[in-house]
Backbone as CSV, one residue per row, in Angstrom:
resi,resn,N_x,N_y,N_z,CA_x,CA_y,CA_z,C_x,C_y,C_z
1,UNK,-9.972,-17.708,54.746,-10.060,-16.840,53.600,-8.714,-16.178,53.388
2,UNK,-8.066,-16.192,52.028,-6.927,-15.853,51.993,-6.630,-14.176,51.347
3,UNK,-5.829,-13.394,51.198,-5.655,-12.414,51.001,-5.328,-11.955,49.227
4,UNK,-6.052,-11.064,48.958,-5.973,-10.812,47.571,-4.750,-9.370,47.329
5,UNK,-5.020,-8.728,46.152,-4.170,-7.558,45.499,-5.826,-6.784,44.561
6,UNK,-6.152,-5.654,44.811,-7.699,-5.141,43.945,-6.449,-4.329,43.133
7,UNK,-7.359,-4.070,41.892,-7.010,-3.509,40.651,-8.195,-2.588,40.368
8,UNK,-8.324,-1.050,40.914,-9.616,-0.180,40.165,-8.904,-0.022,38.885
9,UNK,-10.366,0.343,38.207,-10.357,0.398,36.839,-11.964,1.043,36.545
10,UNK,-11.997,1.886,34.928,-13.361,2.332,35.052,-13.916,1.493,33.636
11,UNK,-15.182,1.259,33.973,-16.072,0.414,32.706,-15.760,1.484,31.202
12,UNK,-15.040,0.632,30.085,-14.920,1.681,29.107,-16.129,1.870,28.485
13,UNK,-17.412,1.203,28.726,-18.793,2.026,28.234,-19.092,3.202,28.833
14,UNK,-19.555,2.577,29.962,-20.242,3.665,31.056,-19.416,4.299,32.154
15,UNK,-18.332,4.249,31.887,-17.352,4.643,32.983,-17.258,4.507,34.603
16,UNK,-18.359,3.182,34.876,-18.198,3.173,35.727,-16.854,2.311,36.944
17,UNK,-17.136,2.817,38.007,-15.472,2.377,39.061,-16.002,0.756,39.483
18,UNK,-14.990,0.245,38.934,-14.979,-1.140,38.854,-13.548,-1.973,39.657
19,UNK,-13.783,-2.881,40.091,-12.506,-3.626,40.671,-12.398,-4.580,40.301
20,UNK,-11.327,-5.517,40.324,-10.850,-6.408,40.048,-9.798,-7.455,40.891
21,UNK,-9.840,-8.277,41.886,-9.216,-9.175,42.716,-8.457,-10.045,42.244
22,UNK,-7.441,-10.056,42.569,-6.014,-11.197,41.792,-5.625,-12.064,43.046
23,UNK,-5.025,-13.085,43.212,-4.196,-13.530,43.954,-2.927,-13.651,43.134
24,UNK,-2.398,-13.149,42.107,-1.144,-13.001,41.438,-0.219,-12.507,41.990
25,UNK,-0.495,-11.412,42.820,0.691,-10.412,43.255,0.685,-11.024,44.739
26,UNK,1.588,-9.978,45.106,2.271,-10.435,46.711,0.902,-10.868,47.427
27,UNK,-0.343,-10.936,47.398,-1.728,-10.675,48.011,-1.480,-10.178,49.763
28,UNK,-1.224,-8.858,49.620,-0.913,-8.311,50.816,-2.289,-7.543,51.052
29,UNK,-3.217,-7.284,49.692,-4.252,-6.210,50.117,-3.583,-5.111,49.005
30,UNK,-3.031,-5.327,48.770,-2.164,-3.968,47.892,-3.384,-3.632,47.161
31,UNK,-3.409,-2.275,46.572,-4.525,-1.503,45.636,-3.366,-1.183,44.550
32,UNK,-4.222,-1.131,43.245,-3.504,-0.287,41.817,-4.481,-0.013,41.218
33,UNK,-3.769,1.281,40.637,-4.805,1.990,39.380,-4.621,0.852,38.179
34,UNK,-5.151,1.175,37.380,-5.493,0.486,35.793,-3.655,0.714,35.150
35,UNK,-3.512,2.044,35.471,-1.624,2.785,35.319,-0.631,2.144,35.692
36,UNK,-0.801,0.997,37.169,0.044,0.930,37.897,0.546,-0.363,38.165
37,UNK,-0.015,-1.553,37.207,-0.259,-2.848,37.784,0.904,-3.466,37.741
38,UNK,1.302,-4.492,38.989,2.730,-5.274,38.422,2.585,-6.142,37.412
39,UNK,3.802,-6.571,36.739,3.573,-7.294,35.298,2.894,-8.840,35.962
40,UNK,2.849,-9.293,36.933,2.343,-10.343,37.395,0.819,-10.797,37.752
41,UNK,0.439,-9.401,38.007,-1.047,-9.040,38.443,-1.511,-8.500,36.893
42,UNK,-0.719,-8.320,35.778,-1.573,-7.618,34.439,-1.448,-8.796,33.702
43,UNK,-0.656,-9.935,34.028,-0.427,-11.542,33.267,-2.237,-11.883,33.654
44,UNK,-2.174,-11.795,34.608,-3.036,-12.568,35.207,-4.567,-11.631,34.767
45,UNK,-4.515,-10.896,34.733,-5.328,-9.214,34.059,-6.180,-10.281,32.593
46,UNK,-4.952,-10.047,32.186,-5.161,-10.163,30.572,-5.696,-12.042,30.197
47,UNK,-5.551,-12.527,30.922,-6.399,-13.916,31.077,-7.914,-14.270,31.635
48,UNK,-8.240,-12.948,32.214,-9.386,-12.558,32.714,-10.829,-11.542,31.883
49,UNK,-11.758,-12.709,31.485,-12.905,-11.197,31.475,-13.927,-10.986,32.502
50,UNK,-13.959,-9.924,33.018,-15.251,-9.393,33.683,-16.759,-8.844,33.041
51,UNK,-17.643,-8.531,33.855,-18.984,-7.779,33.594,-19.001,-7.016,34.187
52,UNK,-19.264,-5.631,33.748,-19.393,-4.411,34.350,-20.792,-4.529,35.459
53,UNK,-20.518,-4.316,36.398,-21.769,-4.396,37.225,-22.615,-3.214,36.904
54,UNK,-22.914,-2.464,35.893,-23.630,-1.234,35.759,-24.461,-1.520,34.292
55,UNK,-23.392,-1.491,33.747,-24.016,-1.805,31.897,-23.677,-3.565,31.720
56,UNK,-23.739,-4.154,32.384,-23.035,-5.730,31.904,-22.127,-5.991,30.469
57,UNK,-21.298,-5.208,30.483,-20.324,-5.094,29.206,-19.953,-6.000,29.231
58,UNK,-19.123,-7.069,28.789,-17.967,-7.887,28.871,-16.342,-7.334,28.184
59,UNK,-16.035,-7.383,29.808,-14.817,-6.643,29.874,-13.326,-7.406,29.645
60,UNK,-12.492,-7.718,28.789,-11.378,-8.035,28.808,-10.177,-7.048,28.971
61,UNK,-9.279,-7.738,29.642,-7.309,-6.457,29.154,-6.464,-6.444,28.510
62,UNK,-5.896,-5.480,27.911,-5.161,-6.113,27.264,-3.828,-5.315,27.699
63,UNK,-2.447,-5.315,27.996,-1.493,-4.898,28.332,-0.233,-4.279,26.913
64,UNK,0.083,-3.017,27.639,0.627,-1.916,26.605,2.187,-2.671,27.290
65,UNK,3.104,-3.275,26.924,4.309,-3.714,26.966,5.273,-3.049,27.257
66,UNK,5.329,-1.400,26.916,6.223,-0.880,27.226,5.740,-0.061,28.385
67,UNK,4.698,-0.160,29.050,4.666,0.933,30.138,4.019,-0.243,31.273
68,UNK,3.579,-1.469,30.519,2.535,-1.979,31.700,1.395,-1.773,32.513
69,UNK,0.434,-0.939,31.655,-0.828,-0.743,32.509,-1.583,-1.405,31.653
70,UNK,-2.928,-1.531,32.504,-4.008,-2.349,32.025,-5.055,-1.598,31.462
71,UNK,-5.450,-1.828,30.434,-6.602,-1.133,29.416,-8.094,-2.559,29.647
72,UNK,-9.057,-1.963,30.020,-9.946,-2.454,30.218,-10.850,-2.273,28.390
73,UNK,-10.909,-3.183,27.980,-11.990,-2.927,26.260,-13.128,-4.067,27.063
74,UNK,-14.070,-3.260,25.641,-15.164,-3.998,25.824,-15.124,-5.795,24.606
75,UNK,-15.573,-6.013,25.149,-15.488,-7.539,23.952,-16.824,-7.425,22.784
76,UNK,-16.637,-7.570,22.177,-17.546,-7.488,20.587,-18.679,-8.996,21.716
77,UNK,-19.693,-9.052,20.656,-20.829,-10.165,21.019,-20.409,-11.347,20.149
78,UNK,-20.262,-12.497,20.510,-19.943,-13.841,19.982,-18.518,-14.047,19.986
79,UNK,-17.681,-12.979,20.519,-16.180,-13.065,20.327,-15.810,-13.958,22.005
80,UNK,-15.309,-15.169,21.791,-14.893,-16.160,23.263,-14.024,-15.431,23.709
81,UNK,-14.296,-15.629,25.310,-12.976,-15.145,26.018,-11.488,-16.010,25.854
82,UNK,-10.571,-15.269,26.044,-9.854,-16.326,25.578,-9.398,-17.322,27.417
């Protein structure tokens, strides 16, 4: 079993504390806030949707360019992940 990088983040419905596992970044185990992500681990972010394990939202990211953190939205119904 190989080593990941988690990304918390909170469900933008229900606010609940949610994670997210990459092997993008160094996969040392490293932790980041939603604020803090490297641009390698938010590439990889923003190619990804999740389900909120609380409200089953469908969660996509999308990345703010000039600061680099990850914004968790919810996805509309019938809209494909990309």
């Amino acid at each position: 079993m190989g080593c990941y990088d988690t990304v918390h983040f909170r469900c933008p419905v229900c606010d609940e504390r949610l994670e997210f596992q990459t092997k993008a970044g160094a996969c040392d185990l490293s932790e980041y806030r939603s604020h803090s992500v490297p641009l390698a681990i938010a590439d990889c972010m923003c190619e990804a949707t999740v389900s909120c394990t609380a409200c089953v939202a469908k969660i996509r990211f999308r990345v703010n360019q000039k600061r680099v953190p990850v914004f968790p939205e919810l996805m509309h119904p019938g809209e494909d992940a990309d």
